[in-house]
C-alpha positions in Angstrom: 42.7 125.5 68.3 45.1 128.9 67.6 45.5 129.5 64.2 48.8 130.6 62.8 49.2 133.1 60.5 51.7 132.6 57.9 53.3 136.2 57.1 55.9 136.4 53.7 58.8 137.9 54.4 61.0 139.7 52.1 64.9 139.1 52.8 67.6 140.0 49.9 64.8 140.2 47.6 63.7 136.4 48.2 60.4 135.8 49.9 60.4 133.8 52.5 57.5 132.7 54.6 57.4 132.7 58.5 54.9 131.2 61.0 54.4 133.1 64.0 51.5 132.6 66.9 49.7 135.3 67.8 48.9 135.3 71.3 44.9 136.6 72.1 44.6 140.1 72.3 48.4 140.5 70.4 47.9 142.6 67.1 48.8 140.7 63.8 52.1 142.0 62.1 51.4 144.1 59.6 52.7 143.3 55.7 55.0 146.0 55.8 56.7 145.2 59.1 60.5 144.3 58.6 61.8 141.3 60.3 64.0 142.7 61.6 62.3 144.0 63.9 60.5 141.0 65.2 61.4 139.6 68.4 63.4 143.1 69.3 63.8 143.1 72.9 64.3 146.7 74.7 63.5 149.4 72.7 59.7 149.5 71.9 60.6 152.3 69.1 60.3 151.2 65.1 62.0 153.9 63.3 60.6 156.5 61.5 61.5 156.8 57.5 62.0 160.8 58.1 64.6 159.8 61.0 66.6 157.5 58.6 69.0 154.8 60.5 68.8 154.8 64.3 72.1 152.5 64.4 70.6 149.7 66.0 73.4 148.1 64.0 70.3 145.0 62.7 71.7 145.4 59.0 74.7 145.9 60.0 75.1 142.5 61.4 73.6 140.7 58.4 74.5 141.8 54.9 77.2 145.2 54.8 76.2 147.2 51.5 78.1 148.0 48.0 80.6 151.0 47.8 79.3 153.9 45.3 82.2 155.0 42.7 84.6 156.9 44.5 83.3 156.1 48.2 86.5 153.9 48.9 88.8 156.9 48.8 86.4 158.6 51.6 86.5 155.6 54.0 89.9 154.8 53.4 90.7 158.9 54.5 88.8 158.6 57.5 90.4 155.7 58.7 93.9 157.3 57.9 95.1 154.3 54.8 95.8 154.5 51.6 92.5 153.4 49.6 94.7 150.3 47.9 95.4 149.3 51.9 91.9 149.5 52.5 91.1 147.2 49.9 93.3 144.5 50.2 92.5 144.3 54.4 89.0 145.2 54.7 87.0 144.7 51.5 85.6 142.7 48.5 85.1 142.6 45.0 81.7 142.3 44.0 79.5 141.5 41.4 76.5 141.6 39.1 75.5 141.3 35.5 74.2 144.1 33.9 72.8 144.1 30.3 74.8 140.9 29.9 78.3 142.6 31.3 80.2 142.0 34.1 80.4 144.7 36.7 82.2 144.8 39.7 81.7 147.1 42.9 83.0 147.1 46.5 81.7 146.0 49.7 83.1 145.6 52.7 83.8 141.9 54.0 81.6 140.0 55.9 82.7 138.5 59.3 82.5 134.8 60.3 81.1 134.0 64.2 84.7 134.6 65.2 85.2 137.9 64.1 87.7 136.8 61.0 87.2 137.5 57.8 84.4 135.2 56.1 86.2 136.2 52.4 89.7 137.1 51.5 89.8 140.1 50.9 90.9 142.5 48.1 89.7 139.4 45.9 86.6 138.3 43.8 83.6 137.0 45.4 81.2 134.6 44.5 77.8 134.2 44.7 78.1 133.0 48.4 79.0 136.1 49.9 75.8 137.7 49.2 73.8 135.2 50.7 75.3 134.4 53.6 74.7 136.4 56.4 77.8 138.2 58.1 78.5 141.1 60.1 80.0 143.9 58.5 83.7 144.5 59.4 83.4 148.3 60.0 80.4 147.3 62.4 81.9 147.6 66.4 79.3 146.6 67.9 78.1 150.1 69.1 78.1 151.6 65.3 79.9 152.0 61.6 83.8 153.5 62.3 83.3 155.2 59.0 79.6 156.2 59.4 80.5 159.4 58.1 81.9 157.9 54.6 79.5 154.2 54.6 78.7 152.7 51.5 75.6 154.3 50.0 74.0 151.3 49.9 73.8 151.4 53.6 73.4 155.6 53.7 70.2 155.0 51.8 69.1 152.2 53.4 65.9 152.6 55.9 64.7 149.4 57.4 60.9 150.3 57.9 60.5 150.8 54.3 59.5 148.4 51.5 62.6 146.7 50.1 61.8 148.0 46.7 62.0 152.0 47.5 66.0 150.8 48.8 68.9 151.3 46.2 69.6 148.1 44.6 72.4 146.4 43.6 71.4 147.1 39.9 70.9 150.5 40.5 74.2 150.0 42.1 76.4 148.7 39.1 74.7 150.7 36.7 76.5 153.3 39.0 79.7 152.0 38.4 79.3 151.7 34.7 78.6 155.2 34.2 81.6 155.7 36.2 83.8 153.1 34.1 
């Protein structure tokens, strides 16, 4: 009888545990392995934390990433709109609890499976939104149309590191304090 190894998984800072069968000869994952990455078809490459995102678009398509103070101005420029436009088409109003306040940040809204906004946007969102998966609405399908000005959530992000060397969403709002 195969035994199957039960590998936790850490997803938005939840673990989760997931049984996979490894074939004879197949290498076990390793603990550090994202998932990711699992089941990747094409591309035998994992990226390397030096190389920084490789735009396979994985994150992208599951949870887009909280706007630094003064980041919204920069996207909105590059896509030409006024940063109160961009709000009220193409993002949300987060937030978190801080040292028993209320802050809120931006992120950009997450899309439902038919490409419509999951959210309404320019508006407060609730717990849901962060844990529900949905594609980012800046992601094409190819890459970010405001790469160049992304959240910095998602500019520091690098998906072959541990979860805990990523910026938080505390580290986040503590951001936006100091900036309030």
């Amino acid at each position: 009888m195969t035994s199957k190894p039960v590998q936790q998984l850490k997803i938005h800072g939840r673990e989760q545990t997931q049984v996979r069968v490894i074939a004879d000869g197949d290498a076990a994952p390793s603990e550090d392995e994202n998932p990711y990455w699992l089941g990747e078809d094409g591309d035998d490459e994992v990226p390397a934390p030096e190389r920084g995102c490789i735009q396979r678009g994985l994150c992208c398509k599951s949870s887009p990433g909280w706007f630094a103070p003064g980041e919204v101005e920069k996207a909105a420029e590059i896509l030409g709109i006024a940063p109160d436009v961009l709000v009220r088409s193409k993002l949300v109003v987060d937030r978190i609890e801080i040292d028993g306040q209320i802050v809120h940040t931006f992120a950009p809204v997450k899309l439902d499976r038919f490409g419509k906004p999951a959210f309404a946007t320019g508006k407060v969102v609730d717990e849901l939104y962060r844990m529900l998966k949905g594609t980012c609405v800046f992601y094409d399908g190819k890459g970010c149309q405001i790469y160049a000005a992304r959240p910095l959530e998602c500019a520091r992000y690098l998906c072959s590191q541990p979860a805990e060397k990523n910026l938080s969403h505390e580290e986040l709002a503590r951001m936006w304090q100091q900036a309030g």
